[in-house]
C-alpha positions in Angstrom: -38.3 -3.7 85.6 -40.3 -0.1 85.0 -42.0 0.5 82.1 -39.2 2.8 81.2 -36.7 0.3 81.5 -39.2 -2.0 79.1 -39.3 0.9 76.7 -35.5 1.7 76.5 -34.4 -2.0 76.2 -36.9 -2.3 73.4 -35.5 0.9 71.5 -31.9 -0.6 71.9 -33.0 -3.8 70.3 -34.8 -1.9 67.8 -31.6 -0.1 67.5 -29.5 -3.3 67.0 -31.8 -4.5 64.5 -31.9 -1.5 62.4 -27.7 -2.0 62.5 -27.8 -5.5 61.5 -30.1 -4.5 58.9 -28.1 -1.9 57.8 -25.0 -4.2 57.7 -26.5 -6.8 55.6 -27.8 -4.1 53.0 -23.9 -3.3 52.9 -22.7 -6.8 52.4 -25.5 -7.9 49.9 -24.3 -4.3 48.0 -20.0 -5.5 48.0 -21.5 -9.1 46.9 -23.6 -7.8 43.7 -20.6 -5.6 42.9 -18.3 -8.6 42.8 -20.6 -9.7 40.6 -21.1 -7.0 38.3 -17.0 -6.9 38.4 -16.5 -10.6 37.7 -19.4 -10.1 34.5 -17.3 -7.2 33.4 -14.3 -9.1 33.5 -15.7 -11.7 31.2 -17.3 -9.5 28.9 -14.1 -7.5 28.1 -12.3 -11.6 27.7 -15.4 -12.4 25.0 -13.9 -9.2 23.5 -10.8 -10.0 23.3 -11.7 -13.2 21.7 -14.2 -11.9 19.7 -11.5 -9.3 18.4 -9.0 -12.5 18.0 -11.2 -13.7 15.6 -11.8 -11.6 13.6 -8.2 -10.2 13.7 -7.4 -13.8 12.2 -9.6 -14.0 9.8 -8.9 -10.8 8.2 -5.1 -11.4 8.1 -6.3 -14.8 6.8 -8.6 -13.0 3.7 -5.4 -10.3 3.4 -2.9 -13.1 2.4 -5.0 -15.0 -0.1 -5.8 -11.9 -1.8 -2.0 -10.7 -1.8 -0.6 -14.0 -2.7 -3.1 -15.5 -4.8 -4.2 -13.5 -7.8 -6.7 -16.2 -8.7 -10.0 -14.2 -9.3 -10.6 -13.5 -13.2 -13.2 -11.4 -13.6 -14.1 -12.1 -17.4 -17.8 -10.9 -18.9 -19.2 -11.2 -15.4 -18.1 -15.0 -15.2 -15.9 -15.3 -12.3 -13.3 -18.3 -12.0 -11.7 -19.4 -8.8 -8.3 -21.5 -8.8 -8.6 -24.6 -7.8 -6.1 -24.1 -5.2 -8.1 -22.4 -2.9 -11.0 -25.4 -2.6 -9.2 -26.4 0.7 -11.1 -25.1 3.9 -9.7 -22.1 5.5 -5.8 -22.0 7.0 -6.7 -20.0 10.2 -3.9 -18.9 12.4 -5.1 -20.6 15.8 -1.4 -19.2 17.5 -2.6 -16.2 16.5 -5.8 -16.5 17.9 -4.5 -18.5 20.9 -1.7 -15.4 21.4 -4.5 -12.7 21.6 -6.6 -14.1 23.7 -3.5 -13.2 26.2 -2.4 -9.9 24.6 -3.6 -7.0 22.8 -1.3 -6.5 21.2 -2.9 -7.7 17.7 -6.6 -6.4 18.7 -5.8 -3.1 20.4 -7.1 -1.1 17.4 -10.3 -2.7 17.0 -11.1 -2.9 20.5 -10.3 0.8 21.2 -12.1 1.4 18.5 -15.2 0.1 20.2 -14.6 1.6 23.5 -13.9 5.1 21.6 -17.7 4.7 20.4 -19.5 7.3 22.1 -23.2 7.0 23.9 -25.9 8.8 22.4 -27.9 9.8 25.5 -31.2 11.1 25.9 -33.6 12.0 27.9 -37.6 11.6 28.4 -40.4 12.9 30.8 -43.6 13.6 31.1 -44.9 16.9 32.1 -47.3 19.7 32.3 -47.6 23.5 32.7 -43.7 23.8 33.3 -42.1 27.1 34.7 -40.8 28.4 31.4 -37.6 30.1 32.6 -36.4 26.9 34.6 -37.6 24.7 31.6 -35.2 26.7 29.2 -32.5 26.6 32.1 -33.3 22.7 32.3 -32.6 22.4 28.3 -29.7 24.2 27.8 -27.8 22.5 30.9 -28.3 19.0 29.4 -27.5 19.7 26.0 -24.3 21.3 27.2 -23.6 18.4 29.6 -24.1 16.1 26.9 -27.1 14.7 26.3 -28.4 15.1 22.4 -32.8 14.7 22.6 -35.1 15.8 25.2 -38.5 14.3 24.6 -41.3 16.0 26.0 -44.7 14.3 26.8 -47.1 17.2 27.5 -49.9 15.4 29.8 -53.0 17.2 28.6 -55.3 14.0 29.9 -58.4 16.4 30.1 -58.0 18.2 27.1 -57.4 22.0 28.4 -54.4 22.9 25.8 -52.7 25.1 28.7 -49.5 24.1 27.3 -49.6 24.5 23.5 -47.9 28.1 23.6 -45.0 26.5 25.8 -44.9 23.6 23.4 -44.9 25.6 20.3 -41.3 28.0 21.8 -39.5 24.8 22.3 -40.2 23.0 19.1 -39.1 26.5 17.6 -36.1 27.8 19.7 -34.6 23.6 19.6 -35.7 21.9 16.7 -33.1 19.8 16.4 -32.9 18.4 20.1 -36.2 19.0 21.8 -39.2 16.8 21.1 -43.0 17.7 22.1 -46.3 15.4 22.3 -48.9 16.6 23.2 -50.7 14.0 25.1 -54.3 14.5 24.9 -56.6 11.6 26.1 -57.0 9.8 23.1 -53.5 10.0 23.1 -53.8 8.2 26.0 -56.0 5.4 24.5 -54.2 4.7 21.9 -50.9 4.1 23.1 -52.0 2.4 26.6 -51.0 -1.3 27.5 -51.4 -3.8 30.2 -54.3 -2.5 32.5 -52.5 1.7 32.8 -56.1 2.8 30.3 -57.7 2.4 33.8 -55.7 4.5 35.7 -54.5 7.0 33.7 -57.6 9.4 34.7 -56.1 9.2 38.6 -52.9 8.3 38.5 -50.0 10.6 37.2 -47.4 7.7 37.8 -49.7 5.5 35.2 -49.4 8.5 32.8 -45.6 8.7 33.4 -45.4 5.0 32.1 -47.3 5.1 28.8 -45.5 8.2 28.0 -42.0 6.8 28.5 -42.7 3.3 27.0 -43.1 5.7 24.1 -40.1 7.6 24.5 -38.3 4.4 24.3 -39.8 3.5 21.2 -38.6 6.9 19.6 -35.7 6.7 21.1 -34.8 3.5 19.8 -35.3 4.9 16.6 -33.4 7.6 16.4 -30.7 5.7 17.6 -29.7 6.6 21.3 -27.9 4.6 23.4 -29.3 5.6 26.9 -32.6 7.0 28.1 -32.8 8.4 31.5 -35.9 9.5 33.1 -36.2 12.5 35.1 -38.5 15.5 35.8 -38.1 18.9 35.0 -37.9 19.8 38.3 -34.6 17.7 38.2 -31.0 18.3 37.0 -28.5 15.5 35.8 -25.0 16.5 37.7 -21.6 15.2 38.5 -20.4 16.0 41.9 -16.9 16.9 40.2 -14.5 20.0 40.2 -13.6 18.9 36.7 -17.0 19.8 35.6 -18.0 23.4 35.9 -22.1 22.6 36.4 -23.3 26.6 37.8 -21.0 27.5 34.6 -23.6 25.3 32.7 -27.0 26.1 34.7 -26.2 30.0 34.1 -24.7 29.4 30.1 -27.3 31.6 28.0 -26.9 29.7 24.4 -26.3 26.2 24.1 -22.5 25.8 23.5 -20.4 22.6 22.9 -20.9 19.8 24.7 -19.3 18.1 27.8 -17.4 14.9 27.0 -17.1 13.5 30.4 -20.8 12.4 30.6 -20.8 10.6 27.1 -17.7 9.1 27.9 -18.9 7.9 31.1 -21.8 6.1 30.1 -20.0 4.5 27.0 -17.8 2.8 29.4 -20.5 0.8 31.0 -20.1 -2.9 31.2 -22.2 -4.2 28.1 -23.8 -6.6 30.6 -25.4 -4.1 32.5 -29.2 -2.7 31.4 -30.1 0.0 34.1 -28.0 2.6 35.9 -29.5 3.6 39.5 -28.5 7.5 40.2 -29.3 8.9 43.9 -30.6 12.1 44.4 -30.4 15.2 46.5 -33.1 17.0 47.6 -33.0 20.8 47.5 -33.2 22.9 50.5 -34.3 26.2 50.0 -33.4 29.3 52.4 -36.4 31.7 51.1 -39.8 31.3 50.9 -40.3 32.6 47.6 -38.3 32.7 44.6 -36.5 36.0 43.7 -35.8 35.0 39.6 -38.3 32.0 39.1 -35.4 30.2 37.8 -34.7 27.5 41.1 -31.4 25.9 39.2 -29.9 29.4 39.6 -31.1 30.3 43.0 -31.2 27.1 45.2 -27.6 26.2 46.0 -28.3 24.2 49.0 -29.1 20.9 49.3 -29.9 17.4 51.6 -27.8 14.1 50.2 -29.4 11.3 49.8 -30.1 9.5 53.4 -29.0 6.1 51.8 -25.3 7.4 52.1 -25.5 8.7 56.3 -25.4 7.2 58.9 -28.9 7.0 60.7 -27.2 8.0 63.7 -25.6 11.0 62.7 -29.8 11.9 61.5 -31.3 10.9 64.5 -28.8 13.0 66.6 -28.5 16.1 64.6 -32.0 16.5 62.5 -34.5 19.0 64.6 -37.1 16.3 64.2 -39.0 17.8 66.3 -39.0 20.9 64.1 -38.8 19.2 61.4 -40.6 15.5 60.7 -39.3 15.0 57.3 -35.9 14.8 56.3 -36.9 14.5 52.8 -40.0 15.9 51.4 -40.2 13.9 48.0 -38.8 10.6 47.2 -35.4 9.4 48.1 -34.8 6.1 45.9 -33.2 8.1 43.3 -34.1 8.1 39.0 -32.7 5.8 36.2 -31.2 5.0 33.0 -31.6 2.1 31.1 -30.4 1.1 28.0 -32.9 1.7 24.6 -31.1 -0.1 22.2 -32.2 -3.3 23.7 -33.8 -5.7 21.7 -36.1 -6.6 24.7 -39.7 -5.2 25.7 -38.7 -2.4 28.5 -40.7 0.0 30.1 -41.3 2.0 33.6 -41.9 0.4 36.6 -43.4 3.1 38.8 -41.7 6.9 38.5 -37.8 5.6 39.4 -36.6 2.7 37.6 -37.2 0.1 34.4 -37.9 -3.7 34.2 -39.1 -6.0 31.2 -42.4 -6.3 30.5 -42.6 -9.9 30.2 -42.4 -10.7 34.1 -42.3 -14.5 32.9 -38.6 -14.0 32.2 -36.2 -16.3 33.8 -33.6 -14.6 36.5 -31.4 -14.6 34.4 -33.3 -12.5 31.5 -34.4 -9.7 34.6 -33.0 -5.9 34.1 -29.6 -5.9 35.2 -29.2 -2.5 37.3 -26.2 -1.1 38.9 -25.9 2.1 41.3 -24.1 4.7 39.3 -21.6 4.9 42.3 -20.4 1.2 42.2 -19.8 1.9 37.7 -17.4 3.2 39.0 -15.7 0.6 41.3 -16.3 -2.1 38.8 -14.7 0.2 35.9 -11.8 0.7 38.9 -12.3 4.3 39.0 -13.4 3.7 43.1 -14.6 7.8 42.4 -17.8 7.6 44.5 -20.5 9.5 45.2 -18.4 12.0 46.7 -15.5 12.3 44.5 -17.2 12.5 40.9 -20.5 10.0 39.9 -23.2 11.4 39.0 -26.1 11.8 40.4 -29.6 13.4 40.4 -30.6 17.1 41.5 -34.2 17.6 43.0 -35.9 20.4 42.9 -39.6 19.2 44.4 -40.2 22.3 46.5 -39.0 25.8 45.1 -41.3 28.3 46.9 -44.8 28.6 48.8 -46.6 29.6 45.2 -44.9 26.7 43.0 -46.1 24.1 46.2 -49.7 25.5 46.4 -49.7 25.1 42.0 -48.6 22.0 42.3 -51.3 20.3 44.6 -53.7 22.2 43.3 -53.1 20.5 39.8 -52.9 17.4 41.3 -55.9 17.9 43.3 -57.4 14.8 45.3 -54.6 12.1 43.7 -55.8 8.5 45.5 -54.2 7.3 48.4 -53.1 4.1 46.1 -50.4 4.2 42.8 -52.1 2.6 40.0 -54.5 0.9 42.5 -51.6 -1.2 44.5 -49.1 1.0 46.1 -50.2 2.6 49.4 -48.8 6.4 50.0 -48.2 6.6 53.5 -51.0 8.6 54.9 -48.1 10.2 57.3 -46.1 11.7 54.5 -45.3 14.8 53.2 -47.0 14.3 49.9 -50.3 13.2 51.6 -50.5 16.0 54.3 -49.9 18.7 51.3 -52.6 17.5 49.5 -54.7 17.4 51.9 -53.8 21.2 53.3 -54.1 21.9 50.3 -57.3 21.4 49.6 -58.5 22.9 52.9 -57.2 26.1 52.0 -58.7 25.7 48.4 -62.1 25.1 50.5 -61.7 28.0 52.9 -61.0 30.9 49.9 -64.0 29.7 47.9 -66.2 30.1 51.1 -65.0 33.8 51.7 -67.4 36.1 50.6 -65.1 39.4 49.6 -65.8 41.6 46.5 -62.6 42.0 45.4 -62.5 38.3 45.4 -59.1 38.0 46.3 -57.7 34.3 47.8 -57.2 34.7 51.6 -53.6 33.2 52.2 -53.9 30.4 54.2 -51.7 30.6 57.8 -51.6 26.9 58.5 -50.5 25.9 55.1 -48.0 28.5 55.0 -46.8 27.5 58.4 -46.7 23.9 57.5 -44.3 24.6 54.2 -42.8 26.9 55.6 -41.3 25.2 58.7 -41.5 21.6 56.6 -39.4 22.9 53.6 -37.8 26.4 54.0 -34.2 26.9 55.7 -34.3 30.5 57.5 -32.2 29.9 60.2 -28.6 30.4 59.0 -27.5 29.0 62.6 -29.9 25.8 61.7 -28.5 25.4 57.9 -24.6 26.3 59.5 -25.1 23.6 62.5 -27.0 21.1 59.7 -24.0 21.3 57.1 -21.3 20.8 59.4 -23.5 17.4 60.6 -23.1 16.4 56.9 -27.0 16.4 57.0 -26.8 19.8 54.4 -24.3 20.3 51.6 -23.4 23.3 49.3 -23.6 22.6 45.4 -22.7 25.1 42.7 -20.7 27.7 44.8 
């Protein structure tokens, strides 16, 4: 056998590994749904009974009082007939009935389900694009959501932000929250060993800040915290929810009820909501308003939900090596009224901090897709659950800001997690920097920055869609969609 026979029997192994792979994911995924559906199931029966009981005890308390006119109140000393000494006359068929029906319990247990989520949500960030991050405020409140809280990440002290910081507290006192997070704001609020890494690591910082943010939010009595950036948008991929209506709405107006609604029907059992995210693709190389949730309308889903066939035989990865630029395992939710210790683990999802816990006392997290399947909606990804917008890479100028502010980030996240030195996030920072090299070596005396050709090139034919044939052939793939149109 040639070596080119050796090579294509080993990529059709590889090939049929990757499937098998890929089919067990998919069973393991129907099995923990079961699961979730068989936990809902049995929370809504502990309802019921729950309901029964007390049902029965309040028709119980209702007779004596109007049958037995037995309390005489007489110069605050209060006598009881001796009648009513015997224990309690519960009425078990009552009790035994409802735990079958509702029809003796459907007022009290609408009346829980008709409680609404308070939802909120909390990030850290720093030197923010004002006209996206009033775009950014206006969309969630109007969706839904009731607090924003704000961690501004001022770790070396500069105060770039405080003019930003001051317009928000002013223009939404009532729903936006600021902290400014200097470095003994740091120190003060650190735990575990994140004091050490919150010099070099932006994901530490992220952590401290939001372990706060549950704390507040906690005690201004929200339901949900989610965690996003502000280079992120929450959405529902659903007709019945006008979202470019929302992005371009110029006052905060009233809010949507689907959103609240949706969350308030999660199973009590479950702790953490998973959403996936698309990553935006955009078609110029520069922003014409500096607003991307108004301009970018095009965008690549998530790769957890295609085929890797369909990418391996329609993305130009020749062209192009990444298919996303940013991350792809999505942001979460979790739950703040909890009475357990819960804070971030890494940028995209929650635990407990206590990692003694028994299995059974671990986060409980669900997809936001399968919410639906449990709840017997079936909706989907495609056909209405929500799911998270990302905006990493808006233009040339907002890239070369960003990597510049992050500047020579370490290879490892909070000393443990290796960045793979091949991806996008890597090779930007480290172009980056080149360029940043090459301008402060040029000698001009209008000291103007020389724009760099190879890190232009790179973004451009990384990130930027200017081929409409490309973006046409790419959407009909499924491998591009259109969003607000």
């Amino acid at each position: 056998m040639s070596g080119d026979e050796k090579l294509q029997m080993t990529k059709k192994d590889m090939q049929r590994t990757q499937e098998i792979a890929e089919n067990t994911i998919q069973r393991m995924k129907k099995l923990q749904i079961r699961l979730a559906q068989s936990l809902n199931r049995l929370d809504k029966q502990m309802d019921n009974a729950r309901d029964a009981v007390e049902s029965a005890f309040t028709i119980e308390d209702e007779d004596c009082s109007d049958n037995n006119n037995h309390v005489n109140n007489n110069n605050n000393n209060i006598s009881v007939n001796n009648n009513n000494k015997t224990s309690s006359s519960m009425n078990f068929t009552f009790v035994q009935t409802s735990l079958h029906s509702n029809s003796n319990n459907d007022k009290l247990h609408k009346k829980k389900l008709k409680t609404p989520s308070k939802l909120s949500i909390a990030m850290l960030i720093r030197n923010p694009p004002i006209i996206s991050t009033h775009t950014f405020i206006k969309y969630h409140l109007n969706l839904g959501f009731e607090k924003i809280y704000f961690f501004f990440d001022d770790i070396y002290n500069l105060g770039e932000d405080k003019e930003i910081m001051s317009i928000l507290q002013t223009m939404y006192p009532e729903n936006v929250f600021v902290y400014h997070c200097t470095s003994d704001w740091y120190v003060t609020f650190s735990f575990e060993d994140y004091e050490k890494y919150i010099y070099t690591d932006l994901v530490a910082r992220q952590i401290v800040a939001v372990k706060q943010a549950l704390k507040i939010a906690n005690n201004d009595g929200m339901n949900w915290l989610l965690h996003i950036d502000i280079d992120e948008l929450f959405c529902f991929n659903d007709q019945q929810i006008d979202n470019m209506k929302l992005i371009n709405s110029n006052t905060v107006t009233t809010t949507t009820t689907k959103i609240i609604n949706w969350f308030t029907n999660i199973p009590s059992h479950i702790d953490q909501v998973r959403f996936i995210n698309y990553e935006a693709a955009p078609e110029n190389i520069e922003l014409v308003t500096n607003d991307y949730f108004k301009e970018i309308t095009l965008f690549k889903p998530n790769p957890s939900i295609i085929k890797k066939s369909i990418i391996r035989q329609h993305w130009p990865i020749e062209d192009r090596k990444f298919f996303f630029t940013a991350y792809s395992n999505g942001k979460s939710a979790v739950r703040c009224d909890m009475k357990k210790n819960v804070s971030l683990s890494g940028a995209h999802s929650f635990c407990f901090e206590n990692h003694q816990l028994q299995d059974s006392e671990k986060i409980l997290s669900v997809d936001a897709a399968d919410i639906d399947i449990i709840n017997g909606t079936n909706q989907g990804i495609t056909n209405g659950s929500p799911i998270i917008l990302h905006y990493p890479h808006c233009s040339y100028k907002l890239w070369l800001q960003k990597y510049k502010r992050l500047g020579n980030f370490p290879n490892l996240i909070n000393g443990k997690d290796e960045i793979p030195t091949d991806s996008f996030h890597i090779k930007s920072r480290d172009i980056v920097a080149i360029t940043q090299q090459k301008n402060e070596g040029n000698d001009f005396k209008n000291k103007t920055n020389v724009v760099d050709n190879d890190a232009k090139c790179f973004f451009s034919n990384t990130v930027i869609f200017l081929n409409k044939n490309e973006v046409d052939t790419l959407i009909n793939a499924g491998l591009l969609v259109r969003l607000f149109v």
